[in-house]
N, C-alpha and C positions, 0 to 999 in steps of 0.2 A: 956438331954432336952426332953421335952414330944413331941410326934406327933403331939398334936393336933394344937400346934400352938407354934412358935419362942418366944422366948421371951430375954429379954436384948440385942441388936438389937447393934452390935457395928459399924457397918457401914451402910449406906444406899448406896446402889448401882444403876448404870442407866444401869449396865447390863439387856439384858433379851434374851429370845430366845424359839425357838418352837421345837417342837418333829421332825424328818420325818422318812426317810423308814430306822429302823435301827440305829439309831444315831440321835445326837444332836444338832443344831444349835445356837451359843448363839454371841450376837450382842454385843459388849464392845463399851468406848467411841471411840477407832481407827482403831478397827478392827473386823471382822465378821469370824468365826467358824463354819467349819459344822465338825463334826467329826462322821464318820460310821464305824460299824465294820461288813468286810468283813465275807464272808463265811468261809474263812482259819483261822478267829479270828485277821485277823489284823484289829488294829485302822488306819484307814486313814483318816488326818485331812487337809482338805481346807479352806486353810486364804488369807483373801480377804481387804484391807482396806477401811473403811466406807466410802462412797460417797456419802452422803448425801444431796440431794439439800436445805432443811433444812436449815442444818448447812450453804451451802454456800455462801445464799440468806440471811441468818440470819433471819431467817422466825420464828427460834424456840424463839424470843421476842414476836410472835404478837399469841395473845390468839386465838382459833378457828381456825383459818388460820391452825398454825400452826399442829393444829390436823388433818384436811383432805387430809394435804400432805402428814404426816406421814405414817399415813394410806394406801395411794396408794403406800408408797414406800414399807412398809412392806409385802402388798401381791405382790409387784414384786419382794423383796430380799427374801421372804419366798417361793415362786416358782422357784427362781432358784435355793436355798437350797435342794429344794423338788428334782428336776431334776435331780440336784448333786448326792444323795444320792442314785436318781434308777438308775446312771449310774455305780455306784459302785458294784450294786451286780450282780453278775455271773450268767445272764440269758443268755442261749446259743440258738443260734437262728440254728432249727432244721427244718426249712423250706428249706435253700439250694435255695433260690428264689433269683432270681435278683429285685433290687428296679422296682416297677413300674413305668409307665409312669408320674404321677402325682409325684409320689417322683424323679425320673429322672432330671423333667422340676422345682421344686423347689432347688435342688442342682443347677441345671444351672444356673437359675435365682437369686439367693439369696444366693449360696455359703455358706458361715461360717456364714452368720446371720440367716438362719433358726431357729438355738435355740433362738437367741433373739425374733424373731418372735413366736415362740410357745410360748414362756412364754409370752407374752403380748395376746395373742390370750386367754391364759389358764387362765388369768387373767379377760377378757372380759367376757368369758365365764361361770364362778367362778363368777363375779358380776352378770351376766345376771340371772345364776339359783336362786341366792339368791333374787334376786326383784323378782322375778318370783313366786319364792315359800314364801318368807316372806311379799312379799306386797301386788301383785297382787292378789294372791288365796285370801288371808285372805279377802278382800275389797270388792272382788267379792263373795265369800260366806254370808259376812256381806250385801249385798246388799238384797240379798234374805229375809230381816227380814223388809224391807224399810216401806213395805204397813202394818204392823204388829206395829211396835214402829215407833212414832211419834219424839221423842225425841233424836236431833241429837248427843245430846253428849254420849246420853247410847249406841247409833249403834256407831258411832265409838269406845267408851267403848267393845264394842262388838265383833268390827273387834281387837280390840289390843289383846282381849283375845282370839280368835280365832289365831290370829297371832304368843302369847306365845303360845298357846297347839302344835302347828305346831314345833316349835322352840323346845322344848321337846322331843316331840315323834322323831324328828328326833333323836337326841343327845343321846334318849335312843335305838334306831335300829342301827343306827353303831356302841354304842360301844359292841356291842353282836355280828359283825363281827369279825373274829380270826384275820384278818390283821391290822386291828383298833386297837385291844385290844395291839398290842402289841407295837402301835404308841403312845398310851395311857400309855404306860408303862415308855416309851422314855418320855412322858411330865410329867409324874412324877418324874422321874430322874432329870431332868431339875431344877423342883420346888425343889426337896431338896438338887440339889448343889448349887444353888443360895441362900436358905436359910442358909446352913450352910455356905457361905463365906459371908454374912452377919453376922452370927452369929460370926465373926471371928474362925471361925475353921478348923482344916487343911484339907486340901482336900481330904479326902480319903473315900474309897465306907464306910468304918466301920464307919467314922464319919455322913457322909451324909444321910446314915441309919437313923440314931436316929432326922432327921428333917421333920419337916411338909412337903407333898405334894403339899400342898392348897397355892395357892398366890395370895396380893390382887392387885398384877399388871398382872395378867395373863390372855392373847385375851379369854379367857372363859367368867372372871368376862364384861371384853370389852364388849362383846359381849350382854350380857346379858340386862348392862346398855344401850347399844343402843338403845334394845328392848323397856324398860322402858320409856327412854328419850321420844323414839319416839311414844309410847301409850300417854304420856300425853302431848306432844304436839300437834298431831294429832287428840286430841280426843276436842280440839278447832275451830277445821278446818268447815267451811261448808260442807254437805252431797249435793254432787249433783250428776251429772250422774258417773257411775264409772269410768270413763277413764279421767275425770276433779278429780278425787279423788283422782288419780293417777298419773297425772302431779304436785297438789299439793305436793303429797308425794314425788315424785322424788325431786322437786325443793326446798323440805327443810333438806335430805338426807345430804347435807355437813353440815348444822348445826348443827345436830342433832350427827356426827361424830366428829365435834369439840368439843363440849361440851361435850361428852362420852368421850374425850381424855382426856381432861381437868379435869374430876371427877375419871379418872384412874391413874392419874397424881398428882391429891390430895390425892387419898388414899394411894397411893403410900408411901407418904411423913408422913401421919399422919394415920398408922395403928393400931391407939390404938383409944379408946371413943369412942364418936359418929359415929365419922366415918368408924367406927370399924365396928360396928352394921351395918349400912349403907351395908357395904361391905359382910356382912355373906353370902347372898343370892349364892353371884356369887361366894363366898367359899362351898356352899353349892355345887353351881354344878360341880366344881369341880371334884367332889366324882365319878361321872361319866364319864368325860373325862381326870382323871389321874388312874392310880393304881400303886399299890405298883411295884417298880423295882428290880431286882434282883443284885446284885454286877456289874457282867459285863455288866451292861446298867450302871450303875454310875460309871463306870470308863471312859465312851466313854463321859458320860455327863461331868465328870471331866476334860478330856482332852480337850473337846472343853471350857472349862470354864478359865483356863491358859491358854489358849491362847489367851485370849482377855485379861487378866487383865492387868491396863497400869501399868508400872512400877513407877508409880509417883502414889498414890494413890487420888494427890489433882485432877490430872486430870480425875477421876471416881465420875464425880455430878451428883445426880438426882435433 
């Protein structure tokens, strides 16, 4: 089968899952996988069953909705994935320091939930930069053109495209970091064991090899369509001072997250035609936040990939 893309498609899967430090994360319909491989070359895999509030709210009937939950859970199960994965590698702490007062007084206080508390903080923080830098800047630079064009819909036109070049230029300055590149290496791992057990094929680094990278469920393309979504929604909006431009924008942020669900969710399901086309862009970027993996990164993607698969195959629906 070619790289460039899957083809005769024997299952559709609702697996998916993200890169992190050294290994693979990959989320099944009942249970969640991180698998790292250590400094010594062991795979170490952490299984966790799904807790979805989602699922337990029955949330995933109600359209929209159900995409901005998902969402918040995802960057909370993807940061504890994240966590997971740099507690595993062998950084030896060569300072010989006692915890400080402030680290002291949070063990006292907060005991064993610290890590839950970091991860929700890492997550606050992680949303904060991204309005920051994707909304904020773009809006405020776009303001500067105010007394110049007359025409509300081209300045917001304006701030969107300001907004993608932002959205770019980052994507292309981390993956040229050597620590990146090689978490990029872990998401393309990812993308071709999920396409090869799609393609019904048996799991292994030689088979997974010969699959595409690029997928059209993958938080890149996500991402991407956000972007879109929210240039052409936004770009109906009134122009007024920029801080009202900007509580608009926050205040239609969950929409704009459901309905990118919703179209990552469609293409999901119907990756061929139109939709197809549709989707190329955010296959396109891809190219930059995957590369090619080496064997032992598809093996670590392999193992976290069994371990989610249900044993019931009817129980794995997208």
């Amino acid at each position: 089968m070619s790289k460039k893309e899957t083809k005769n498609c024997c299952r559709m899967t609702s697996i998916g899952g993200q890169a992190v430090i050294e290994g693979v994360m990959m989320r099944g319909p009942e249970k969640i996988a991180t698998a790292v491989r250590k400094s010594d070359g062991e795979i170490i895999i952490d299984e966790k069953p799904v807790n979805s509030f989602v699922a337990r709210h029955k949330l995933n009937k109600i359209p929209l909705l159900r995409g901005v939950v998902s969402f918040m859970e995802s960057m909370v199960t993807g940061t504890k994935c994240l966590m997971f994965s740099a507690d595993q590698m062998d950084i030896e702490d060569e300072s010989g320091e006692e915890m400080s007062r402030f680290e002291k007084w949070l063990d006292r206080k907060f005991g064993n939930k610290v890590k839950d508390i970091a991860i929700y903080f890492a997550v606050i923080v992680a949303l904060a930069f991204s309005i920051g830098l994707f909304m904020i800047v773009p809006t405020i630079v776009a303001g500067l053109f105010d007394e110049l064009i007359k025409n509300k819909i081209l300045l917001n036109l304006i701030e969107g495209g300001i907004k993608l070049l932002i959205f770019l230029i980052y994507l292309w300055a981390v993956s040229h970091m050597s620590d990146i590149k090689r978490v990029f290496e872990y998401h393309g791992a990812e993308h071709k064991t999920i396409a090869a057990y799609e393609a019904g094929a048996e799991l292994t680094p030689e088979n997974a090899k010969q699959y595409t990278r690029l997928h059209p469920r993958c938080g890149t393309s996500f991402l991407l369509i956000v972007m879109v979504i929210s240039i052409l929604m936004f770009s109906l909006l009134s122009w007024k001072t920029w801080w009202i431009r900007i509580l608009y924008r926050l205040s239609l942020l969950p929409v704009v997250a459901g309905l990118s669900y919703e179209i990552i969710k469609f293409a999901g399901k119907h990756p061929t035609g139109v939709v197809g086309w549709l989707t190329k862009p955010g296959l396109w970027l891809q190219k930059i936040t995957t590369r090619e993996p080496d064997d032992s990164q598809l093996e670590v993607a392999i193992a976290a990939m069994k371990a989610v698969i249900p044993e019931n195959n009817e129980d794995d629906k997208w």
